[in-house]
Phi, psi and omega in degrees: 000210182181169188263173175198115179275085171248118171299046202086017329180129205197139166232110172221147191259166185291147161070028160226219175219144216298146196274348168215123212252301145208096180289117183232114205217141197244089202262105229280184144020034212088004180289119190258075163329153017037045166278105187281154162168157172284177189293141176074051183239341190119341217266348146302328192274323202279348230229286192265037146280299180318309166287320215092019173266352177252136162279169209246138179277291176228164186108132158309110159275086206271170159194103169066030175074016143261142185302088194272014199283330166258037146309079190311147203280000211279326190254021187269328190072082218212138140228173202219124165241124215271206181266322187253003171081323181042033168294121166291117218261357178241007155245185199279178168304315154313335187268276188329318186303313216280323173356300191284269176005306212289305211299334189281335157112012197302159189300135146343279202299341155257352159280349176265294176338272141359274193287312176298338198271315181285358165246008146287336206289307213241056109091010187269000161328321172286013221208009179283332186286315181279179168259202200251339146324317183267063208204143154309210185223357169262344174279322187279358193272321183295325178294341180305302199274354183268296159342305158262355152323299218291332144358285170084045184293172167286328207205118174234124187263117180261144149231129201352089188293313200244024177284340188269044204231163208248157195321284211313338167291303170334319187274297200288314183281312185285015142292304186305327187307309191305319196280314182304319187305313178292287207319297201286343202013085179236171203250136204207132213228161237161101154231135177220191179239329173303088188288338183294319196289300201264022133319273200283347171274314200287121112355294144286120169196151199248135188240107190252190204179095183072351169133005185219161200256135202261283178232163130231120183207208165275142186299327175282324159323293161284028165281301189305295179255050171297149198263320206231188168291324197264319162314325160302331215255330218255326200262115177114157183217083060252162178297149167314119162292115198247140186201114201293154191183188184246166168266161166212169160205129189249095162062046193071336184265145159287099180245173161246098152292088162345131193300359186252000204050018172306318212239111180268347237315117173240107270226001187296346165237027177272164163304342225252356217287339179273307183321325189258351175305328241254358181219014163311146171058026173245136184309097157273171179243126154263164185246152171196148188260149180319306208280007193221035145211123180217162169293013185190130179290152156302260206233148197276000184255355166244158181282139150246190151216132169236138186267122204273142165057032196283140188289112191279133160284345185165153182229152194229091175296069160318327180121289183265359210197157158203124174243140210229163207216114178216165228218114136229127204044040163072040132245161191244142209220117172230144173247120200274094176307154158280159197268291187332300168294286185346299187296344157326299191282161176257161187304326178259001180343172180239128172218140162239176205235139161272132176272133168269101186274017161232047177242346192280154187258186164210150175214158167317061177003293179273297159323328181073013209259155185294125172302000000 
């Protein structure tokens, strides 16, 4: 397999302004890569930058320490799987597999090889004969990824593979993703808009934003640690709850006040309490995760703060879960309830919640960036 290397790495397109500005990203080995992001952010042109279907403006594109940037894609040893699958409808399955192959002058007999061992890989074996009308859409997607199996490249490139695929598949493919990464232990780039896909898929993942990386970091890092505001808000499911205020000191104490002041939080045994002298009387954003405001503290070794009786706009009983939906200072706010108490509550209930204050994040009102 191979690393793959971009070095400052610029898009711009003629007469506008650049759409990947500078990227620098180190994708090791066998590495199962990540690229995140909302619509417009790069991470498809940066994806087919990597193939060669975009030219690259500035920056260095390494693949195994040679420079690929005039490279053609045909000679990167790159395969590529699109979004919409890009099956030829008059030919069977085996013929769409064998396509590339067939163009390479390769023997019948290894080419046969090739396609039965990858439709062994992906379980599409009863399926070599039809054609792709007669196939699901989770089925044309595995010949899709079967296709550049057979290739047997140095680099496999996804662009969102499983956006036209329906939840429950979806869920069902990014398994099929996993297990395939591990057969081939191949080095493999991955973009979707989905964080939950590249949460459970990624090695890795690079989170982008206007044309520039926001992190890169391991899917638990960034849960855990986001460096910035947008990376809090983008990353988790349900997202952080972010909710604005001042730092104060009161009498030796340290609080976060909310900006209508509904909420006083006093931080004087939180972790976060030296960090934060350095911003008294300055605008922050806090952050807090579902699972670290709850109806019952975790555990009696941390500080908390409970907010007394605040009233739920609605509440939602999964069964193995619950999330309750409140409204402070015209922000909306979720909390992760025991499902036991939850059936319990009625939709507008009044309830309190405990905060973990060393679970809270903070962040710089004007940089957004993590205090």
């Amino acid at each position: 397999m191979a690393n793959v290397q971009l070095n400052h790495i610029a898009k711009a397109y003629a007469g506008g302004p650049r759409v990947i500005r500078d990227v620098t990203i180190d994708v090791k080995d066998r590495e199962f890569l990540v690229l995140v992001g909302p619509s417009g952010c790069g991470k498809s042109t940066l994806l087919r930058m990597i193939a060669g279907l975009e030219d690259i403006t500035d920056g260095d594109l390494l693949i195994d320490g040679r420079r690929v940037n005039d490279v053609p894609p045909k000679d990167r040893d790159i395969a590529m799987v699109f979004q919409n699958y890009a099956l030829y409808p008059h030919m069977t399955v085996f013929e769409n597999m064998a396509f590339g192959l067939t163009l390479r002058k390769m023997s019948k007999v290894e080419i046969k090889q090739r396609v039965e061992q990858a439709a062994r890989i992906l379980e599409i074996e009863p399926l070599l004969h039809r054609k792709p009308k007669d196939m699901s859409g989770g089925q044309r997607q595995r010949v899709a990824i079967g296709r550049a199996i057979v290739r047997e490249p140095k680099v496999f490139l996804f662009d969102e593979p499983l956006s036209n695929l329906d939840a429950k598949l979806r869920g069902q493919t990014r398994i099929e993703l996993q297990k395939l990464h591990r057969q081939l232990n191949a080095t493999m780039i991955y973009v979707t808009h989905d964080q939950v896909e590249a949460m459970t898929l990624g090695d890795r993942i690079v989170v982008l934003r206007g044309g520039d990386v926001m992190q890169f970091d391991t899917p638990i890092n960034l849960y855990n640690h986001p460096v910035n505001l947008f990376v809090a808000g983008f990353i988790g499911t349900p997202p952080m709850n972010l909710l604005p205020g001042i730092i104060q000191q009161r009498n030796n104490r340290l609080t976060f006040d909310s900006q209508g002041n509904t909420l006083q939080i006093d931080l004087s045994k939180s972790v976060h309490h030296e960090r934060l002298q350095r911003h008294v009387g300055k605008p922050v954003i806090l952050g807090i995760r579902a699972e670290h405001l709850t109806d019952a503290p975790t555990s009696g070794d941390r500080p908390f703060f409970s907010s007394e009786q605040l009233p739920f706009e609605a509440i939602e009983n999964m069964g193995n879960e619950a999330l309750g939906y409140l409204t402070i200072e015209g922000i909306r706010i979720v909390a992760r309830l025991t499902p036991d108490r939850a059936a319990t509550l009625s939709p507008t209930a009044h309830i309190t919640l405990f905060w973990d204050l060393d679970k809270v994040h903070f962040f710089d009102a004007e940089t957004e960036l993590a205090i």
